[in-house]
Structure formats: structure tokens, C-alpha cells
C-alpha positions in Angstrom: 3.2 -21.5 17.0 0.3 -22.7 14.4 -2.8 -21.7 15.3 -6.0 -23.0 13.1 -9.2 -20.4 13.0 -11.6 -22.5 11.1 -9.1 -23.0 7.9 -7.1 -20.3 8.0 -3.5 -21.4 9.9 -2.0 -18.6 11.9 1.9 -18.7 12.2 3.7 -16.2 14.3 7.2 -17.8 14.6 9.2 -17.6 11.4 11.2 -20.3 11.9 7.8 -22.8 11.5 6.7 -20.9 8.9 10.1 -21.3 6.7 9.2 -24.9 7.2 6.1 -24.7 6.2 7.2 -23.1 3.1 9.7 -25.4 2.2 7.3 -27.9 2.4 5.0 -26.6 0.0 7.5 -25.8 -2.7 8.2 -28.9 -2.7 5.4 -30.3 -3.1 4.9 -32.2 -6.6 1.8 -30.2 -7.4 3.0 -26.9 -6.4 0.5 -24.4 -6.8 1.7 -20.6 -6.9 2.4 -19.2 -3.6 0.9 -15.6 -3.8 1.7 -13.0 -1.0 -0.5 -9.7 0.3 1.4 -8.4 2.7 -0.4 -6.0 4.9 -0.3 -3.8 8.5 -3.8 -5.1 9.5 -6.6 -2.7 10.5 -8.0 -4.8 7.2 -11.0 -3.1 4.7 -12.4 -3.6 1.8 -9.4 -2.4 -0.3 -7.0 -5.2 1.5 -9.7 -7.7 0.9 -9.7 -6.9 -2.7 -6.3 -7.9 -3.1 -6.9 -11.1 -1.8 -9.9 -11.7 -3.9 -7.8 -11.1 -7.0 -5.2 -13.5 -5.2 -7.9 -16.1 -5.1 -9.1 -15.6 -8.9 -5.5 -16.2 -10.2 -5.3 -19.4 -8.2 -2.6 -20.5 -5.5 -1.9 -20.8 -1.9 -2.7 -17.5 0.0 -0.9 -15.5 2.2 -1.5 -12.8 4.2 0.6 -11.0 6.7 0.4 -8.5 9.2 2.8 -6.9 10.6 3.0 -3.1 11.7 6.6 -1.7 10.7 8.0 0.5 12.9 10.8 1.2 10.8 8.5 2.7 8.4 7.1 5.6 10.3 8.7 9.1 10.6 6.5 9.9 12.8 5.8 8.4 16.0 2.9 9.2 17.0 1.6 8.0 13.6 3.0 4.6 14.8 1.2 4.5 18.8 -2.0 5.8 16.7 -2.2 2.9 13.8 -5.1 0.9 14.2 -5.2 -2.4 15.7 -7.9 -4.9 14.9 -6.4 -8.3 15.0 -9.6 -10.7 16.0 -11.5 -8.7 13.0 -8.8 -9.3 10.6 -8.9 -12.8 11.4 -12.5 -13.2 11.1 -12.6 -11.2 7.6 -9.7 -13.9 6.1 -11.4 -16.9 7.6 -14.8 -15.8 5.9 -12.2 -15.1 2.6 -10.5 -18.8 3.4 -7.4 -17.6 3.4 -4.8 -20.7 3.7 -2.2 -18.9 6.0 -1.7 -15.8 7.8 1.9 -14.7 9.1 1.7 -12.6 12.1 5.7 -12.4 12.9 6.9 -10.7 16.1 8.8 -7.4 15.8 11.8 -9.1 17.7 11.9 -11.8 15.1 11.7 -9.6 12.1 14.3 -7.3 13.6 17.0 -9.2 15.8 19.5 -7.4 17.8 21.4 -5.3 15.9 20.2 -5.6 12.6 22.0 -2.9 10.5 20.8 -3.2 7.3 18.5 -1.5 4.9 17.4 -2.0 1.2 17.0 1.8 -0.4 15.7 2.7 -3.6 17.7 6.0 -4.5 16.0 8.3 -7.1 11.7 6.4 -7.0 11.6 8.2 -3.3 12.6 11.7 -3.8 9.5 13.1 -5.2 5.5 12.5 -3.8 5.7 11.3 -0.3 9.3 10.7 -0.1 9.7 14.7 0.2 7.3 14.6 3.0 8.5 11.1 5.1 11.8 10.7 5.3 13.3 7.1 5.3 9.6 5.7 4.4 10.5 3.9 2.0 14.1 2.7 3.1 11.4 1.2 6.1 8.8 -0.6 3.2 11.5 -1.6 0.6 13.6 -3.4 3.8 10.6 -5.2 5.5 9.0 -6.1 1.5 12.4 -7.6 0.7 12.4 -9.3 4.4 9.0 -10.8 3.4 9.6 -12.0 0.4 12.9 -14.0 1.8 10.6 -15.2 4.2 7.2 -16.1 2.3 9.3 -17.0 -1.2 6.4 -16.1 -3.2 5.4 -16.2 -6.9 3.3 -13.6 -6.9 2.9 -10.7 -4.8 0.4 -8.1 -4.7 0.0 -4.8 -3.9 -2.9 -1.5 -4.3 -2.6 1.2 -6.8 -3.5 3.8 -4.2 -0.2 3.3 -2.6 1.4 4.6 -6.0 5.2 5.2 -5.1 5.2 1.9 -2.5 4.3 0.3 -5.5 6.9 2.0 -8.5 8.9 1.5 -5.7 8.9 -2.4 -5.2 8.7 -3.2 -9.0 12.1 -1.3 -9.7 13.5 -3.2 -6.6 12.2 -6.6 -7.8 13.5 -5.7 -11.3 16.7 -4.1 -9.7 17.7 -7.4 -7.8 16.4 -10.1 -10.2 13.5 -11.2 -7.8 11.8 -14.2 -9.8 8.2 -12.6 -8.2 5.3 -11.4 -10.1 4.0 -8.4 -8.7 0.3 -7.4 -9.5 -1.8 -4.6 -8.8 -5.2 -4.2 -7.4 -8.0 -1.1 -8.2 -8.3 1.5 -5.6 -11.4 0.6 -3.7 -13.5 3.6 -2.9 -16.0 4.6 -0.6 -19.7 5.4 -1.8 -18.3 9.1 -1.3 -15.7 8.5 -3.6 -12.9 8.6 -1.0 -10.2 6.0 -1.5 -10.5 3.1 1.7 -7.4 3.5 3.9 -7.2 2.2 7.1 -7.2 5.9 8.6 -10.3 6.3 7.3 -11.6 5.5 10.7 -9.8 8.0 12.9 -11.7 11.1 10.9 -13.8 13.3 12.0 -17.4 13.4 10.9 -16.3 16.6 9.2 -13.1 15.8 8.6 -14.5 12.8 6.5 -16.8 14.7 4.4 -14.2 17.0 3.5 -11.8 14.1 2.7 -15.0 12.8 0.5 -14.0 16.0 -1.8 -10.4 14.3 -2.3 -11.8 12.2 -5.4 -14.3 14.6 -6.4 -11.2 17.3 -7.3 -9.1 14.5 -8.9 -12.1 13.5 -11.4 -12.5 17.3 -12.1 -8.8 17.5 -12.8 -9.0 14.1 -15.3 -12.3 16.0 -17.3 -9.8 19.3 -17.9 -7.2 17.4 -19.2 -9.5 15.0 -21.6 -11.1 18.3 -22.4 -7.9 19.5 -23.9 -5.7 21.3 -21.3 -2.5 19.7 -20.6 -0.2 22.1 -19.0 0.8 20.7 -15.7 0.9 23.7 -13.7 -2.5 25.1 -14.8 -4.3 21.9 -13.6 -2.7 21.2 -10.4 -2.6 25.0 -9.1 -6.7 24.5 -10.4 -7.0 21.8 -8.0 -5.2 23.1 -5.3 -7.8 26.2 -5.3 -10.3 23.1 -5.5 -9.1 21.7 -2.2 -9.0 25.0 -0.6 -12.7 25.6 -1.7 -13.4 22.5 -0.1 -11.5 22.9 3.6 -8.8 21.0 2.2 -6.0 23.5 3.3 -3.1 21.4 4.7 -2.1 20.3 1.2 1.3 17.9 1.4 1.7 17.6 -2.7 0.0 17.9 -5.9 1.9 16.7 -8.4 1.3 14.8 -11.9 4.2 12.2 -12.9 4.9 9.8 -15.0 4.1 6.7 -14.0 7.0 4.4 -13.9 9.3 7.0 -13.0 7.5 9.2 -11.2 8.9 12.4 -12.8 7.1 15.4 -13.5 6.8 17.2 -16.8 5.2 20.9 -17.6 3.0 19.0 -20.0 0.6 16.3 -19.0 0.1 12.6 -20.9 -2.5 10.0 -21.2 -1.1 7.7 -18.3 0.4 9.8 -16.3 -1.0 10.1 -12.5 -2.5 13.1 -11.0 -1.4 12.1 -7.3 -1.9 14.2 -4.3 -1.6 14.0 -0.2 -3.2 16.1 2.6 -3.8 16.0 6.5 -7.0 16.6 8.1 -6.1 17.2 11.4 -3.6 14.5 12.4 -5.0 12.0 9.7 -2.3 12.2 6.7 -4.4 11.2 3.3 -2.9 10.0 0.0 -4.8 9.4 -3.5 -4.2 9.0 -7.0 -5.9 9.1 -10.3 -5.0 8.0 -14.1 -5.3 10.6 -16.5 
């Protein structure tokens, strides 16, 4: 079904919108056909991406869909927030052409058996920490991009291994789609915009305010001349701890197309790190 919302067209069956997509790459004045593929609960950082979409020039597409597949944990899945009639509204005021909005049954039919895995990208960072994560983002990405047929498609920096992630598979399986980044949008308190920002604490949120502050302090050690991995990240893990940032997931620096570390530290590589405050897992990332 096609809904309109001011000029923003909503599709939810795939089968209309595979038409629909036909149709415009055939058109005779095709214009690229740029994807942001998103789980909704829509901020600032998603709206960037589109923003960036728009300056490049091309039909836009959003879609939101919340993959189950992609959740280790389940009660991270019943807690993802939902915000469907704001997400609408912030696109329409963004004049977003078309938003796909697919139902879990016709994403995953009965029986579907298969999965697209990225072997040696996911064992490091949050791969350790969520098993099958990315077996869940690379299959549903790939099912997207079948679906959409994009040009271009574009994802956030803060989501650093989603993103190494779906370059190697584009490169991997000869995918003729452009994949850009967008900037990791902050908070005035420095902390990155996720949408789980919402479900902290008032406490819990100025702790996770500290997040940025520790990986700026880590970037001015190494520019200051210290380079040896293990001295900065065990520096900013007594940081965190200062801070109340005691449920630390990972500190780790890596390179940052193969996400490997090494004992000493180069211009490029990431200092990336994840915590929980309470139930509300937090990732970040910052270029040395």
C-alpha cells in the first residue's frame, strides 16, 4: 500500500515498491537512487545522513525497519524505541521522496534459511560482545539493497564495524553501490546521538556525557607523542572508571579498514570503545 504524507510516499508492501523502483530506473532521466536505511526512533544523526543524501542529489530513500535478527538480546529488541508518526513528520519536513516501511513477514517469509556473514570484520569490537550481530545487519543490508537497488547508500561513522563491515561485503560481492559516510553527530555534551539516548537516566546520561570527553583526552596523548596502545587505552579505562563508567564492554584501537589492533598506535587508526549504563549498551569512536 502507498500512502502520501504531504510528499513523502510511504510503501509497506515490497512487491509495489519493486515496481516502483523499476520504474524509476527506467526512467530516461534517471537520477541516482540513494538509500539510508534505518530502525526508526529517528534523531539528528539519522537526519544528517539524509541531508548529505540530499546535497549529493538523487531520489531518497529511507527505510525503517527494526531487525529482529540482529539482536542477541531480546529484551534489547521489546525495548527499541518506537516512534513511527515522529519519523514521518521529521522526513516530510526533510522531503524525503519515499519511505519503505516493509513488514517483518515480508522481509522474512517462511523458512528463510539464509544468511550473508562476514568472517574475520566481526570478531573483534562488538562482534566479541553480540554474537551473530552482524550475520543479522550484513543479511537484512544485502536484503535491502536487492530491494531498493540503489546507487548510493549511506551509512554513520559511529556505527564503525557496521560500516567496515558493509564496504568489505559490497567489495566482496561486486555490489555496483557507493557507500558514503556521514560525521558522528554529537550532543552539546559531547555524547554521540543514538537512539538509546533516550532511555538514560538523568545520571546515567551525564555519565555517558564523559564517553567523548575520555576519547578527546586519549586523541591529545597520542598527538602529544605517546603511541603505545596499551598505555592509552588502560589510561582511559581508569578515565571511565573515574567517571562511573564501570561496566566497560571494550577499549580497543584498530586499524581502520581492518579493524586489527597493533601495540603501537597510527594517525588513522580509531580509538573505539562500548559500555552499558544500566541496561543501555553505548558505542563510540574517535580518529586519532
Amino acid at each position: 500500500m502507498l500512502k502520501r504524507k504531504s510528499s513523502l510516499k510511504i510503501i509497506n508492501k515490497i512487491s509495489i515498491f519493486k515496481n516502483l523502483i523499476k520504474k524509476l530506473h527506467n526512467q530516461k532521466s534517471k537520477k541516482p537512487i540513494i538509500l539510508i536505511p534505518t530502525m526508526g526512533a529517528l534523531h539528528q544523526g539519522h537526519l544528517s545522513l539524509i541531508e548529505k543524501g540530499k546535497k549529493i542529489g538523487g531520489t531518497i530513500i529511507v527505510s525503517i525497519f527494526i531487525n529482529p535478527i540482529q539482536f542477541n538480546d531480546k529484551n534489547d529488541l521489546k525495548n527499541y524505541p518506537i516512534t513511527l508518526q515522529e519519523d514521518i513528520s521529521k522526513l516530510s519536513e526533510l522531503k524525503v521522496d519515499y519511505l519503505l516501511i516493509p513488514k517483518i513477514e515480508d522481509i522474512f517469509e517462511k523458512n528463510f534459511q539464509t544468511t550473508v556473514i562476514v568472517k574475520d570484520l566481526q570478531k573483534s569490537l562488538c562482534g566479541m560482545h553480540r554474537p551473530g550481530h552482524f550475520n543479522g545487519v550484513t543479511t537484512i543490508v544485502i536484503k535491502l539493497f536487492n530491494i531498493v537497488k540503489p546507487d548510493i547508500a549511506i551509512f554513520g561513522e559511529k556505527d564503525l564495524q557496521q560500516l567496515v563491515i558493509i564496504k568489505r561485503m559490497v567489495k566482496d560481492l561486486n555490489l555496483d553501490i557507493k557507500i558514503i559516510e556521514g560525521k558522528t553527530i554529537r550532543e552539546s555534551s559531547g555524547l554521540a546521538l543514538s537512539s538509546r539516548n533516550k532511555l538514560l537516566t538523568n545520571i546515567n546520561y551525564y555519565k555517558a556525557s564523559k564517553i567523548y570527553s575520555g576519547l578527546k583526552m586519549t586523541k591529545k596523548q597520542f598527538l602529544g607523542g605517546r603511541n603505545k596502545s596499551v598505555y592509552l587505552k588502560n589510561n582511559l579505562i581508569r578515565f571511565f572508571k573515574s567517571e562511573g563508567l564501570k561496566n566497560i564492554e571494550y577499549v580497543q584501537i584498530v586499524n581502520k579498514e581492518t579493524l586489527t589492533e597493533n601495540a603501537v598506535a597510527k594517525k588513522g587508526d580509531i580509538i573505539a570503545v562500548a559500555l552499558k549504563l544500566g541496561k543501555i549498551r553505548l558505542i563510540d569512536n574517535l580518529k586519532l
